[in-house]
N, C-alpha and C positions, 0 to 999 in steps of 0.2 A: 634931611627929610627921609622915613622910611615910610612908606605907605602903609599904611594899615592891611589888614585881612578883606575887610569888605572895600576899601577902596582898589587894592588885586582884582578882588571879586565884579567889580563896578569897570575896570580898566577893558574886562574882554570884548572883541570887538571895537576896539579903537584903531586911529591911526596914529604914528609918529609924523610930522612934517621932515619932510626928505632935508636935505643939507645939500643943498642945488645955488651954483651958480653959471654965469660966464667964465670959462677959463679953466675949466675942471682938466684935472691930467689924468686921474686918477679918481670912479668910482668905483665905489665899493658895497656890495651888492646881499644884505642879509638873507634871510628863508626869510621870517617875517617879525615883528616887535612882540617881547614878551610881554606878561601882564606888568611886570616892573618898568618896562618901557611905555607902556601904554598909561599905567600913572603918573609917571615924570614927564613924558611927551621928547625923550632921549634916546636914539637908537643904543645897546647893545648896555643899557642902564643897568641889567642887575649887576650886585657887588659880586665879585668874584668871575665875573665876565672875563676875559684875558683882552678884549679889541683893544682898548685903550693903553693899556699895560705893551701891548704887541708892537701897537704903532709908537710910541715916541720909545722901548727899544730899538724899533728897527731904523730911527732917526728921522720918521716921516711927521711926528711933533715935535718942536722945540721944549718941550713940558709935558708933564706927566697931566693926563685929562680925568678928571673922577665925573663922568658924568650921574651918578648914583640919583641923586638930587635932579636930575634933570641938565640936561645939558648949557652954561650960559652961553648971555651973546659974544664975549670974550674968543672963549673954546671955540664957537663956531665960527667966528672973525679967521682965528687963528687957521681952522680946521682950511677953511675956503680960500683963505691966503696961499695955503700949503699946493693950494689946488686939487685938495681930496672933497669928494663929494662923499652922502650914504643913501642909502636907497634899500630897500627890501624886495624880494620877487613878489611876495603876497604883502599889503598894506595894513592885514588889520591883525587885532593884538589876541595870540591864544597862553596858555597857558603852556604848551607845549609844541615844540615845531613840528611832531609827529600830526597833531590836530588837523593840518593843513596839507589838503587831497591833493594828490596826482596832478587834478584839472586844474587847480585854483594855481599850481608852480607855472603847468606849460601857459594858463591864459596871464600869469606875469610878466613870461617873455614878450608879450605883445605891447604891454606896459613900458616895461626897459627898456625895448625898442625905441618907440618914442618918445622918452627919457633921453637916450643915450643921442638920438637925431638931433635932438634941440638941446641938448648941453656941449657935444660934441667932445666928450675926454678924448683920453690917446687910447687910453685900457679900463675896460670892465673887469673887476675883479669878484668872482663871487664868490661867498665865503658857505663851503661844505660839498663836497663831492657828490655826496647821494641826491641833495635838492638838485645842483646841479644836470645831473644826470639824467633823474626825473623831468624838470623843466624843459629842458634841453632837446630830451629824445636820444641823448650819448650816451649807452649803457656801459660802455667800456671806457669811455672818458679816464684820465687818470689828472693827479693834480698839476698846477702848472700852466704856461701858454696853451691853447689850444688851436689848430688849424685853422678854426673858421674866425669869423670878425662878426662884431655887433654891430648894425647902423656905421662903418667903417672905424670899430675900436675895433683893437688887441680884446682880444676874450682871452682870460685868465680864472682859473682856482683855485685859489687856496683853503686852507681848513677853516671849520667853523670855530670859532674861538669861545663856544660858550664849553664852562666847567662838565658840562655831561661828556664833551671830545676828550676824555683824559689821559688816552695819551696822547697830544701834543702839551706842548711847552711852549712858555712864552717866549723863548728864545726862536722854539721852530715854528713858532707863528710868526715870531718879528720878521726870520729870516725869508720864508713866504710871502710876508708883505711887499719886503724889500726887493725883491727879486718881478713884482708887479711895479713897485714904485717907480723902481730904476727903469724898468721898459717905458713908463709912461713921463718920467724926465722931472722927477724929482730929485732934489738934490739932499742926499742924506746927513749933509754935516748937522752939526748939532749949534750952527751960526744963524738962526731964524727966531 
């Protein structure tokens, strides 16, 4: 399925439903869902995205995931087995992650908080330095572990994995991921 122009157009302003269970080890934390994701109802849905591509190289899927089409119950079976959650700072779907204010990041912290209280991972991981930072109030944040804890998770950042970050690689996304993964007690063999 590719979405049409005006179904993009129809998508802004939507939500994606998070990818939330009991037993998360590991959430993972976008700016907010594109209009491609806001049509499939798939976090990190457009083609040429890297997330998916990142995580089952960095061994935290047993399978390669094409959510394009929308994410199945399969992937997401799979995704919550693994003990990775998704989640966004801001919920609704723009065309651009610049679209989305200063205010709308820091009042998502307030959001993931109580996310992160009632799912209880080991590490949040949120994906892009600048949202980050913004949200955060961390101007000098760099990527990686960070000092403080969420709701008593590991706070972690890695890079944002959409095509416009070009220099990263899927390689030094997977290797970012992995480096969150392993903190939060995932096991990266490729036997799941």
């Amino acid at each position: 399925m590719r979405p049409t122009p005006a179904e993009l157009r129809a998508a802004r302003g939507r939500t994606v439903p998070d990818v939330l269970a009991p037993g998360l080890r590991l959430l993972i934390v976008g700016i907010n869902p594109g209009l491609w994701s806001g049509a499939t109802g798939a976090h990190f849905a457009r083609p040429g995205n890297r997330f998916y591509p990142a995580l089952y190289a960095a061994g935290i899927t047993g399978h390669p995931i094409d959510a394009s089409a929308g994410l199945s119950e399969a992937d997401r079976a799979h995704l919550l087995a693994r003990g990775v959650g998704i989640t966004n700072l801001h919920p609704h779907a723009t065309a651009r992650a610049d679209e989305v204010t200063p205010a709308q990041l820091r009042d998502g912290v307030a959001r993931l908080e109580r996310l992160v209280a009632a799912c209880r991972p080991r590490v949040v991981a949120v994906a892009g330095i600048t949202a980050y930072r913004t949200a955060f109030g961390r101007s000098r944040a760099t990527a990686g572990r960070q000092p403080e804890r969420l709701a008593g998770a590991e706070l972690w950042v890695v890079p944002n994995p959409s095509g416009l970050n070009a220099h990263e690689t899927v390689a030094s996304l997977a290797a970012a991921f992995a480096d969150a993964a392993v903190a939060a007690g995932i096991d990266l063999g490729r036997n799941h």
